[in-house]
C-alpha positions as CSV (number, residue, x, y, z in Angstrom):
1,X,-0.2,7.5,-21.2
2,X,-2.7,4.5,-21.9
3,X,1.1,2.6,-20.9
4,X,0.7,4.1,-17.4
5,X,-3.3,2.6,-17.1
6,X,-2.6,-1.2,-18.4
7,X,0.4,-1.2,-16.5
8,X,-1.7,0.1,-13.2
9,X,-4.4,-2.3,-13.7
10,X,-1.7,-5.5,-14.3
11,X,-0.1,-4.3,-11.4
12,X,-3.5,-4.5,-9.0
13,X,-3.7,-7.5,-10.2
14,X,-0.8,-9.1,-10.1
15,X,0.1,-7.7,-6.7
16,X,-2.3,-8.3,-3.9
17,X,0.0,-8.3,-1.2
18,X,2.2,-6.1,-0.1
19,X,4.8,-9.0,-0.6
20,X,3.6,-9.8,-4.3
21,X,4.0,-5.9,-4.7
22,X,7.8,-5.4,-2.7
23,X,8.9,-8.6,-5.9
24,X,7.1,-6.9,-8.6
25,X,9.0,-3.8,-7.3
26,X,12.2,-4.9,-7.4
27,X,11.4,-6.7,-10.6
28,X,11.5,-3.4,-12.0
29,X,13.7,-1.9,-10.6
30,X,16.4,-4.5,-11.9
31,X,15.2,-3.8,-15.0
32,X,15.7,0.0,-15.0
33,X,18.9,-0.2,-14.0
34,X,19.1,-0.3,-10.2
35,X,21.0,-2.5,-7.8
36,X,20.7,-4.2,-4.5
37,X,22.5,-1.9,-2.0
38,X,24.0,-4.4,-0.5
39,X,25.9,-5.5,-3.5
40,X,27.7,-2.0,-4.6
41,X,31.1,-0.8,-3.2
42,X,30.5,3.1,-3.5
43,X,27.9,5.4,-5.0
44,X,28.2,8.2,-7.3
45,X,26.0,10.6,-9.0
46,X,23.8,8.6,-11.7
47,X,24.3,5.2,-9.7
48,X,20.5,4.3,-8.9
49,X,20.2,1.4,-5.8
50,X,17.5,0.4,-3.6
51,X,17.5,-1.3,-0.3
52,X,15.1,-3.9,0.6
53,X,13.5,-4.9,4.3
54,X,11.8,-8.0,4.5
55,X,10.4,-8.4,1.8
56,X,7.8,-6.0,2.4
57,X,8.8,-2.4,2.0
58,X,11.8,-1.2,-0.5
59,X,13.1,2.6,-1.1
60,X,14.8,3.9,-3.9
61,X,17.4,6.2,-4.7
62,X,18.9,7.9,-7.8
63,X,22.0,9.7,-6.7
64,X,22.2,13.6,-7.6
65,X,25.2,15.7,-8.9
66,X,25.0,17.6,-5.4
67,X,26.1,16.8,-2.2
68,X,23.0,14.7,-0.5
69,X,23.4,16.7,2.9
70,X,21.3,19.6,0.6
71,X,18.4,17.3,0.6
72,X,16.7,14.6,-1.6
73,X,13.2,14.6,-3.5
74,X,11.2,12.1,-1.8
75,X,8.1,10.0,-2.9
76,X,6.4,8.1,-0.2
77,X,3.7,5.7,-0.2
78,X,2.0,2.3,1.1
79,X,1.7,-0.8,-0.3
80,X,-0.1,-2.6,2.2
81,X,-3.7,-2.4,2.1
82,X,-7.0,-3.4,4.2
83,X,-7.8,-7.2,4.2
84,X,-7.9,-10.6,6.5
85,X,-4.9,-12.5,7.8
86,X,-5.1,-16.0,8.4
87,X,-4.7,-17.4,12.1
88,X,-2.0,-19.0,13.2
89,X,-3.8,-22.2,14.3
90,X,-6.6,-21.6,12.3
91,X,-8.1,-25.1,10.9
92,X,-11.6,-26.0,12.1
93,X,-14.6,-28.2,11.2
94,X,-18.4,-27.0,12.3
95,X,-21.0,-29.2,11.6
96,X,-19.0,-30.4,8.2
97,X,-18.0,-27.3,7.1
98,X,-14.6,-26.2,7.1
99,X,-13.5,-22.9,8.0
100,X,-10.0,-20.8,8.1
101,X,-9.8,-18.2,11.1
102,X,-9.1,-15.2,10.8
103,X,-8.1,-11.3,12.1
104,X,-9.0,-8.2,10.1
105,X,-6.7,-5.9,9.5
106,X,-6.5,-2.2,8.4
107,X,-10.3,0.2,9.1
108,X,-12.7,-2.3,7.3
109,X,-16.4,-2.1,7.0
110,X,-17.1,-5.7,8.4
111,X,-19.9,-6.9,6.5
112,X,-18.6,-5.5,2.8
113,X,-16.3,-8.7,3.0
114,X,-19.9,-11.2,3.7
115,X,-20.6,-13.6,0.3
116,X,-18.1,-12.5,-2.1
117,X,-15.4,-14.6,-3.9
118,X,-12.1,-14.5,-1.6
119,X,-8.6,-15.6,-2.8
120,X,-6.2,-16.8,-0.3
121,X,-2.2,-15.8,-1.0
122,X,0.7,-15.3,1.0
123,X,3.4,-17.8,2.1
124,X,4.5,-20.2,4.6
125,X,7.6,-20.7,6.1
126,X,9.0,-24.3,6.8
127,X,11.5,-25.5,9.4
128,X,14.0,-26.5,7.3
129,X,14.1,-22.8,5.1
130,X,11.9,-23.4,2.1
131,X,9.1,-21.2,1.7
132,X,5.8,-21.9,-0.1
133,X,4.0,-19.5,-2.5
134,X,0.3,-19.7,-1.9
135,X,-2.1,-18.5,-4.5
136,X,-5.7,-19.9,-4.7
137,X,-8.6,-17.7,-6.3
138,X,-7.5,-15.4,-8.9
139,X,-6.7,-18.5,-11.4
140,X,-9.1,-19.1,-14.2
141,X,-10.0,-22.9,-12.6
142,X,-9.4,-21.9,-9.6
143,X,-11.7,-22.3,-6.4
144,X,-12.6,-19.1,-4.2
145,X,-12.8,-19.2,-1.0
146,X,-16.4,-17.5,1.0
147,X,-17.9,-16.0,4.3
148,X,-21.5,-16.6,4.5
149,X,-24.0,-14.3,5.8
150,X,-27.6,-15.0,7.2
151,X,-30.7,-15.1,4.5
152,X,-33.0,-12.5,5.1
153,X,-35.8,-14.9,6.0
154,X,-34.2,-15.0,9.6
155,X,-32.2,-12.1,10.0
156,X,-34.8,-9.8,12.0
157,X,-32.3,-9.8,14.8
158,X,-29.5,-8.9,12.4
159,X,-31.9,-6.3,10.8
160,X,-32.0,-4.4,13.9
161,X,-28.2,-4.1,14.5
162,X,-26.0,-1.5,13.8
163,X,-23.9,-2.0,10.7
164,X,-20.4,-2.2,13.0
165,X,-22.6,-4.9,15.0
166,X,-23.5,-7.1,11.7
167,X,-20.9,-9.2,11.9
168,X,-18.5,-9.7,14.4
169,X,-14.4,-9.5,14.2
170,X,-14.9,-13.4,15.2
171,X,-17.2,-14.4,12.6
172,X,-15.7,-13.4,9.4
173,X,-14.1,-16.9,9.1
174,X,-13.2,-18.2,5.8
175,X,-15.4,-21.6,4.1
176,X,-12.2,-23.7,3.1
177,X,-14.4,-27.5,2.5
178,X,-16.8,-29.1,3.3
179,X,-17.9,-32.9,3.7
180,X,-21.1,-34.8,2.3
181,X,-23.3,-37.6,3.4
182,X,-24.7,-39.1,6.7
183,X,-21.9,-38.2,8.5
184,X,-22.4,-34.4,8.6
185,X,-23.9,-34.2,12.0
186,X,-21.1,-36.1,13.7
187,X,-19.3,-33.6,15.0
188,X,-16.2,-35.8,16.3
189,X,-14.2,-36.8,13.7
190,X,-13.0,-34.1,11.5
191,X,-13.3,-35.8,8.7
192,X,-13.8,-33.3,6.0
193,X,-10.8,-31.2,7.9
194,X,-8.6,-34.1,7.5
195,X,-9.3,-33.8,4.2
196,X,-8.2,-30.4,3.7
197,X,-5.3,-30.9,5.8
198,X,-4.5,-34.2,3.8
199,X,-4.7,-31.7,0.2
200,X,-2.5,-28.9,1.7
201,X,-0.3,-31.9,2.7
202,X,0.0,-33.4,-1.0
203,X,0.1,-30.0,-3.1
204,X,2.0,-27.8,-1.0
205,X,4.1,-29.7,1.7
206,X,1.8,-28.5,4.2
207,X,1.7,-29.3,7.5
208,X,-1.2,-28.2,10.0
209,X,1.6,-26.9,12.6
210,X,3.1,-25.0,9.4
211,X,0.2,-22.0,9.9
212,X,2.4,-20.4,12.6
213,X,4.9,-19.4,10.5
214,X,2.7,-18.4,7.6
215,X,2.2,-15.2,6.4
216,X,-1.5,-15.5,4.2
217,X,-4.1,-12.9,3.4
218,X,-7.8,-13.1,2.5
219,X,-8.2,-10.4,-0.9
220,X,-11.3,-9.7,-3.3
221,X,-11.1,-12.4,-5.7
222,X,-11.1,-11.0,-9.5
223,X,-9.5,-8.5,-11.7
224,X,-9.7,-5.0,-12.0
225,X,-11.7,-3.7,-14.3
226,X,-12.9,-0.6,-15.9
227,X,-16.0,1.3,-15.0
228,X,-18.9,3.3,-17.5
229,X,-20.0,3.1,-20.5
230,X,-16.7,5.6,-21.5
231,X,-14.5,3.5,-19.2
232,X,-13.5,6.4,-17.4
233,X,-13.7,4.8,-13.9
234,X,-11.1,2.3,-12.6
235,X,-12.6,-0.6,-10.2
236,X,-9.9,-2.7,-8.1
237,X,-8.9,-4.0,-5.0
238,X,-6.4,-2.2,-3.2
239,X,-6.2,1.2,-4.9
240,X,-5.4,2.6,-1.4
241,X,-2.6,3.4,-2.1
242,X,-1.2,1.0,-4.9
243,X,-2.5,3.8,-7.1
244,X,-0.1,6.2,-5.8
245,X,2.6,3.1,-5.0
246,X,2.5,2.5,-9.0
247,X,2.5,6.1,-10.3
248,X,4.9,7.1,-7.9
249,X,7.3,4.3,-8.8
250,X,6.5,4.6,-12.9
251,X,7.5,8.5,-12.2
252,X,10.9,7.3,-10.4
253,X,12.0,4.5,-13.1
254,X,11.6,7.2,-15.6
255,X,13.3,10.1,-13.8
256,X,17.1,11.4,-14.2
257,X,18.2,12.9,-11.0
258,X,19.8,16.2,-11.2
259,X,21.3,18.1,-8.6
260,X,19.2,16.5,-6.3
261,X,19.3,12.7,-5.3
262,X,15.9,11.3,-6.3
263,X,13.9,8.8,-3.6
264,X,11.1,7.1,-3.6
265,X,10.1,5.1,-0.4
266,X,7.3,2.1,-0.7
267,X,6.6,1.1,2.6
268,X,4.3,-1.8,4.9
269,X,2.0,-1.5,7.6
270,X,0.3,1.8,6.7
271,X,-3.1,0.7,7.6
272,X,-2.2,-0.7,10.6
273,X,-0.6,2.8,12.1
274,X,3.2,2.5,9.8
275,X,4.0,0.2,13.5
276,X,6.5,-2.6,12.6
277,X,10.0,-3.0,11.3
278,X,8.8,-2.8,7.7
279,X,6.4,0.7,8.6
280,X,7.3,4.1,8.2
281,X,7.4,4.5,12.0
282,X,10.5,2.5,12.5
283,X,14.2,3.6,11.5
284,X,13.7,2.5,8.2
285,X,14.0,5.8,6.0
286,X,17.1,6.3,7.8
287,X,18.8,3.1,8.4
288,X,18.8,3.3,4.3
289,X,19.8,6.2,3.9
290,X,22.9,5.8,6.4
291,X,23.7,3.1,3.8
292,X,23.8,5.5,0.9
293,X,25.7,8.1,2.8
294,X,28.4,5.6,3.8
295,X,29.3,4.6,0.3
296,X,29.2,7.9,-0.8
297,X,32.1,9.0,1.4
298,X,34.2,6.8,-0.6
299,X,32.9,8.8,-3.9
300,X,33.2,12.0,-5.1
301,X,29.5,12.8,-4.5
302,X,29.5,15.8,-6.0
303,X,30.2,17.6,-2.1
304,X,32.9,20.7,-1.3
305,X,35.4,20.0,0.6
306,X,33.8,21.5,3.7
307,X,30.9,19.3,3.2
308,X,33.0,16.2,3.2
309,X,34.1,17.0,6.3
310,X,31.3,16.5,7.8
311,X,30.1,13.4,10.0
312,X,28.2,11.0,8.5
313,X,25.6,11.4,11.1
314,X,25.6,14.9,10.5
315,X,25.1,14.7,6.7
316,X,22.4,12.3,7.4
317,X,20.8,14.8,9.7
318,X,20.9,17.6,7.3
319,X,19.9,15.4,4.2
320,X,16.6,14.3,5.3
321,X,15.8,18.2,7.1
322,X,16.6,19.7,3.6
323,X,14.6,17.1,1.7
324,X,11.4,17.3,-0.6
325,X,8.4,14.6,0.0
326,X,5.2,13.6,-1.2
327,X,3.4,12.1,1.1
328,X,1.9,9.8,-2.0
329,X,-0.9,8.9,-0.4
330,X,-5.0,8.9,-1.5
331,X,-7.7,11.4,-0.7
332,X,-11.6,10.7,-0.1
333,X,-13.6,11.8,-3.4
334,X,-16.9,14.0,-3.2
335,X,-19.4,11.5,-3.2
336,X,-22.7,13.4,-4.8
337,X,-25.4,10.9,-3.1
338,X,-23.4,11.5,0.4
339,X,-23.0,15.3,-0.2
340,X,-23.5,16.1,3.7
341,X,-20.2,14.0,4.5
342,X,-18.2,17.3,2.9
343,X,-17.3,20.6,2.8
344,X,-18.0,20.4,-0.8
345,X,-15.3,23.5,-1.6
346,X,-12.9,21.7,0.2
347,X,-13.5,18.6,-1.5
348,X,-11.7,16.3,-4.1
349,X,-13.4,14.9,-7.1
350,X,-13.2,12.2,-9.5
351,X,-11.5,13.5,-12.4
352,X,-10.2,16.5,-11.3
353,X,-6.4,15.9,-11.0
354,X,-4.3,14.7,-8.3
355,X,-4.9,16.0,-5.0
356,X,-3.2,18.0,-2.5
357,X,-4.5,17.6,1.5
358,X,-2.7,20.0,3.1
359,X,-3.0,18.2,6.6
360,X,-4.8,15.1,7.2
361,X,-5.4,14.1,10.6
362,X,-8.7,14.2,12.8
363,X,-10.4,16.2,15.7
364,X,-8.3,19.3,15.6
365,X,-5.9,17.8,13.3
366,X,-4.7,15.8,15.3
367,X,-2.0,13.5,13.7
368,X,-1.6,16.0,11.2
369,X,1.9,17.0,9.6
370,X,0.0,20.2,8.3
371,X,2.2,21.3,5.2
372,X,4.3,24.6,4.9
373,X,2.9,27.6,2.5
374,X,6.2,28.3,1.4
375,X,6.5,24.5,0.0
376,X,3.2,24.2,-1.0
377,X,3.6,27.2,-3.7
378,X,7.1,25.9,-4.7
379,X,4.9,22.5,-5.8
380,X,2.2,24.4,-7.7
381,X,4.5,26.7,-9.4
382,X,6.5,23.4,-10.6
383,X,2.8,21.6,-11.4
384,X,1.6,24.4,-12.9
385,X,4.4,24.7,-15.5
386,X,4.2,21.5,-16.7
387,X,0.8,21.4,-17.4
388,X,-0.4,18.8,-14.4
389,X,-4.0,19.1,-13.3
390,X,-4.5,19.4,-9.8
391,X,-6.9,20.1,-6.8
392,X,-7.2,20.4,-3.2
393,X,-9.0,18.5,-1.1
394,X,-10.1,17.0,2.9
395,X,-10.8,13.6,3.9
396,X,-14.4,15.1,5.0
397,X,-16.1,18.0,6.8
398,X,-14.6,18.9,9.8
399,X,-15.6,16.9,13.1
400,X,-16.7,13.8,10.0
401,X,-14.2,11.9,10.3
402,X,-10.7,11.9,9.4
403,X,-7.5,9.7,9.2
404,X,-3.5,9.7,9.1
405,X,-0.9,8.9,6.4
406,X,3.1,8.3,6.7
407,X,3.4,12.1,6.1
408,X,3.5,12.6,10.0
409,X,6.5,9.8,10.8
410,X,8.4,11.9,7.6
411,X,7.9,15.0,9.1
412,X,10.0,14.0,12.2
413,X,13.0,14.7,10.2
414,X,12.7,18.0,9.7
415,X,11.4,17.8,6.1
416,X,8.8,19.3,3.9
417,X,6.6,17.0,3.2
418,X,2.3,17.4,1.7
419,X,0.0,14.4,1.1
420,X,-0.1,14.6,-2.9
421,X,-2.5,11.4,-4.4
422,X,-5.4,9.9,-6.1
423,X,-9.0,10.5,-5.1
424,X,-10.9,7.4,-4.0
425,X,-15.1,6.7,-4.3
426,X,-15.6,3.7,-1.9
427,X,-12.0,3.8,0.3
428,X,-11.3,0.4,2.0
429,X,-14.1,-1.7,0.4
430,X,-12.9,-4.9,-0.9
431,X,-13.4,-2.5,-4.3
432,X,-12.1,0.6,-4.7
433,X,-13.3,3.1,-7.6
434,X,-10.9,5.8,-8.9
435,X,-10.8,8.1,-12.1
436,X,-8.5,6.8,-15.4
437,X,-7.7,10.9,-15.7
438,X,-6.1,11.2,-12.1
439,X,-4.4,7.9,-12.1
440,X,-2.2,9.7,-15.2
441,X,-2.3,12.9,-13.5
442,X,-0.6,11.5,-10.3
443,X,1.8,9.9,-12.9
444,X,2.4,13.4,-14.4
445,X,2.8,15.6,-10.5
446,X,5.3,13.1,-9.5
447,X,7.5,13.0,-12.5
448,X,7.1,16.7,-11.9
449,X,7.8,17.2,-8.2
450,X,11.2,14.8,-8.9
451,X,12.8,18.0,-11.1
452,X,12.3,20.2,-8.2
453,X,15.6,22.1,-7.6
């Protein structure tokens, strides 16, 4: 199991982005045996593929010995995570310092991003087709980049604000250069911009009009790193929900499907609402799956003749009605100093086991899927025989809060679907903190939940 924890702590690192974590994917996936979709003929049971959109979201699938119209086991879960974008135009010089614009994005606590080390990653698209890697801060000689914040010694007006009002959306602008000398206070010539606009030119091919087709995120600058004096505790960037994104793809790459076709969706824009071609709220669950189906009616699939009769659009229908899925997705941990945040026996702790939120959701549980009894005890039963420690747990108490996962968009098909993840001490600050013992737990429940008949 230690395999599963430097593996999950290499991954965090290596994949800040949701794009660095769609390559590191497929990387894998390659290696285990799968195969771009769109370079097979037909499908048949044991053939594993996965299908890839944009470079941002990718879901696999191990074919079962049974017709896929009787459903698949899904695992589902984000790779995106909460962060700054970069601007399209956003170059400026302020009194000789230079500074990168930028927009939030994903439910951040403004001022947890003020004074620490940033890196800056992503790409940029040029005109004529190349694209440019961009990765400047996690490097050993690397610079950082910074957002500054105002020394106490003058911040009795700050002092007084709430902390949403601390620092606004507009101020959380990036320190990129700077310039030195007499010529600070002249504020018309740019000249320490040029500068930085003359270095992106020489070591990337960078051109100032080249930010509108880039693609580059502001991260936590560092490495992940373990937590106590026992190292039980797990401190990274991004653990919401790369945690479950890892465990849930370790579980797939190990898994043999049996009867049932085996999936395991990673998908984009999460934080954001799952909006956008590469979110679970668009078409792409079943625009992939209408792939598989089609080159499984030129297989023997494992279906009766009755069932091959059957439209494709039909068997799509029925598949993703009569499927399995774990909404793979983190939970909020009981925080002992904040104990009036919970309903402590409703609650999920570090180091008790992945948890199960029955329905997540806010104000009524609203936005809620709200999970089925009957497939909730199928799942324990299944846990419970292979030895998998597990717990139940809410965001927070009721009318404290609350929040949505892809479980929702899943459960427009028809499907059973439960949010099934890792518990999470600090959610959505630059550092998350979660427990070594429920990071292999989660690893355990979804190799599990994948053998469900």
């Amino acid at each position: 199991m230690d395999r599963i924890i430097d593996g999950y702590m290499k991954f965090l690192d290596n994949c800040k982005t949701e794009r660095r974590a769609a390559a590191e994917i497929i990387k894998r996936a390659n290696a285990a045996g799968y195969r771009n979709i769109n370079d097979v003929n037909s499908l048949k049971a044991g053939d594993k593929v996965y299908y890839e959109k944009m470079g941002k979201s990718v879901i696999l699938f191990e074919i079962g010995s049974d017709c896929i119209s009787k459903g698949m086991n899904i695992l589902g879960a984000h790779i995106d995570s909460p962060r700054l974008d970069i601007k399209q135009s956003p170059v400026y010089e302020r009194d000789g310092l230079v500074y990168l614009n930028t927009h939030y994005y994903g439910g951040i606590k403004k001022y947890q991003w003020l004074t620490i080390p940033l890196t800056l990653c992503g790409c940029v698209f040029l005109t004529d087709g190349r694209c440019v890697d961009i990765n400047i801060g996690d490097g050993e000689d690397d610079p950082v980049f910074y957002i500054s914040d105002i020394l106490p010694h003058a911040a009795q007006e700050q002092m007084k604000k709430t902390a949403s009002e601390i620092v606004e959306g507009e101020k959380l602008d990036i320190i990129a250069g700077s310039r030195s000398g007499s010529s600070v206070k002249d504020e018309k010539k740019d000249i320490a911009k040029k500068n930085i606009l003359a270095l992106l030119k020489k070591n990337y091919g960078i051109e100032e009009e080249d930010f509108a087709s880039a693609e580059l995120e502001v991260v936590p600058s560092g490495k992940t790193r373990f937590v106590g004096f026992d190292k039980s505790l797990i401190l990274g960037y991004g653990q919401d929900d790369r945690v479950c994104a890892y465990t849930s793809l370790e579980a797939m790459l190990a898994s043999k499907a049996g009867e049932r076709t085996n999936c395991c969706i990673l998908v984009d824009k999460e934080e954001i609402g799952s909006y956008g071609a590469t979110g679970m709220n668009s078409h792409i669950l079943d625009n992939a799956l209408a792939e598989v189906i089609s080159l499984l009616q030129s297989a023997d699939c494992g279906c009766k003749e009755k069932e091959r009769r059957l439209s494709p659009e039909l068997v799509l229908r029925r598949s993703l009605a009569n499927s399995y899925m774990l909404s793979s997705d983190v939970n909020s941990a009981y925080d002992p100093l904040n104990p009036e945040l919970y309903d402590r026996q409703n609650s999920s702790f570090l180091g008790g086991g992945v948890v199960f939120n029955k329905y997540t959701g806010a104000r009524g549980k609203s936005g809620a899927s709200d999970a089925n009894p009957e497939f909730i005890a199928k799942i324990r039963g299944r846990l419970t025989e292979d030895k998998v420690t597990f717990q139940y747990g809410e965001l927070s108490k009721v009318d404290g809060g609350g929040g949505g996962t892809i479980a929702h968009y899943a459960a427009e098909f028809g499907l059973s679907v439960i949010d099934c993840g890792v518990p999470v001490h600090s959610m959505h600050a630059p550092w998350e903190l979660t427990s070594v013992f429920d990071v292999k737990q989660a690893f355990a429940g979804y190799c599990s939940f994948l053998k469900l008949k």
